[in-house]
N, C-alpha and C positions, 0 to 999 in steps of 0.2 A: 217481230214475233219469235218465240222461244222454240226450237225443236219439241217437236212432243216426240216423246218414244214409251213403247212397253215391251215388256218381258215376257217369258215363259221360259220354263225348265223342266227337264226330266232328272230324276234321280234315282240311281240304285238299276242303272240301265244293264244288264247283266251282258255286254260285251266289253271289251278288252279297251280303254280308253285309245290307245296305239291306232286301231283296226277303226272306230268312229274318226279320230283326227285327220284319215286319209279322204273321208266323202266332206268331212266340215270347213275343211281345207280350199275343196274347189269351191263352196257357195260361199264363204267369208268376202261382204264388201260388195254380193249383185244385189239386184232389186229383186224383187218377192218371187214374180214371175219369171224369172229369167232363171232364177236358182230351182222353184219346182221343176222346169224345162229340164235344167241341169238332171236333177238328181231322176227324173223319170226316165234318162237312156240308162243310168249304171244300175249295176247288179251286184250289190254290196247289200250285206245283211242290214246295214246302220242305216241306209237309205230309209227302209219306213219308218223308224223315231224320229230321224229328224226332218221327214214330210211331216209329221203331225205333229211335232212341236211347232215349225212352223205356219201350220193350218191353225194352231191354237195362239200363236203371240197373232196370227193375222184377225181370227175372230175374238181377242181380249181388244184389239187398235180399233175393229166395227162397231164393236159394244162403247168403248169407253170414250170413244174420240172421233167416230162414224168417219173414220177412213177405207179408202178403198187399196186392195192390195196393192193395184200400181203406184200407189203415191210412197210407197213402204221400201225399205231399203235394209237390207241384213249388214247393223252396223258392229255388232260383235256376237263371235260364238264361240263359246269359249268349252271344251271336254276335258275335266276335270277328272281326277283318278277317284274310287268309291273305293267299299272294304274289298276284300281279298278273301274269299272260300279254299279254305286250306286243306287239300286231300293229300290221300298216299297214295301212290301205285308201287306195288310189287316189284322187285328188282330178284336179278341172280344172287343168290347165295343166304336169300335171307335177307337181304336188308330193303327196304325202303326208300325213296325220291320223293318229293313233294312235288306239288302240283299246287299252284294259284290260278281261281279263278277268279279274273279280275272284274271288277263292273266300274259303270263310269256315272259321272251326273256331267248335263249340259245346260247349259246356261246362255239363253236365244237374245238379245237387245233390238229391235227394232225402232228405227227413225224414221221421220218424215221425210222424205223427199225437198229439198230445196229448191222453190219454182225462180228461178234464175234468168228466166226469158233463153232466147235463144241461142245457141252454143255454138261458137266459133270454130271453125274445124281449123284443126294449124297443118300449113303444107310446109314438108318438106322442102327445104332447100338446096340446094346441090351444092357441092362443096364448092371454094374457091376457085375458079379458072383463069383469076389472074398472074399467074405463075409464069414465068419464064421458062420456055424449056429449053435448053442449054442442049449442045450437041452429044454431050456425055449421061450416059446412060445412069441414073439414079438407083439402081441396083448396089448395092454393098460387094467390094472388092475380096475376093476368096483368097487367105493367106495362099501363098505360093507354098508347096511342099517340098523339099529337097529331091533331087531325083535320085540320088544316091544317098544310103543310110549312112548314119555319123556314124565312125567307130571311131576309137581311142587308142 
């Protein structure tokens, strides 16, 4: 059976695409639940677009394919640079500096969950112990420095 996924996007988000890529960053690649969790401790302006982008790719996946959030997986989010609001601010002497205000579009993919039966935990292993330890100390030898300076 085929992965099902759907989408959602915001566009024309009037934050700085920089400033959204630092919250999109930590949910890229969790599960639905685990990313809301995420994004409900931080306190970043970009936190409530992209709660409600994905509360809306999760309610397009109930409508279209009566999935439940936990089955859902954030498989790309992608924050794309939008136009640029070009001001002045005043400067000494007369002249002018520009100012861009940036906006961003995002772009949400949601996948199905892969039901794979149960998940093998892998244990570490401890390194090799079958080493010979030798009476000489495996530390690297410190060049000798002269005790008296070279002159010519």
């Amino acid at each position: 059976m085929a992965q099902r996924s759907v989408s959602a996007q915001v566009s024309f988000l009037k934050i700085a695409p920089r400033k959204v890529r630092l919250v999109a960053q930590l949910v890229r690649g969790l599960t639905v639940p685990v990313a809301l969790t995420q994004l409900s401790v931080l306190r970043k302006r970009s936190v409530d677009p992209l709660r409600k982008l994905i509360d809306s790719a999760c309610a397009n996946a109930r409508h279209r394919f009566e999935l439940k959030p936990e089955q859902l997986l954030i498989k790309t989010l992608t924050v794309d640079e939008g136009p640029k609001l070009k001001r002045f601010r005043p400067r000494a002497f007369g002249r002018a500096a520009g100012i861009l205000k940036r906006s961003s579009h995002i772009h949400l993919t949601l996948t199905e969950l892969a039901e794979t039966g149960p998940k093998k935990v892998a244990q570490k292993t401890a390194p090799d112990q079958t080493k010979v330890q030798s009476g000489k100390s495996e530390s690297k030898a410190k060049p000798k420095l002269p005790s008296q300076p070279v002159t010519k």
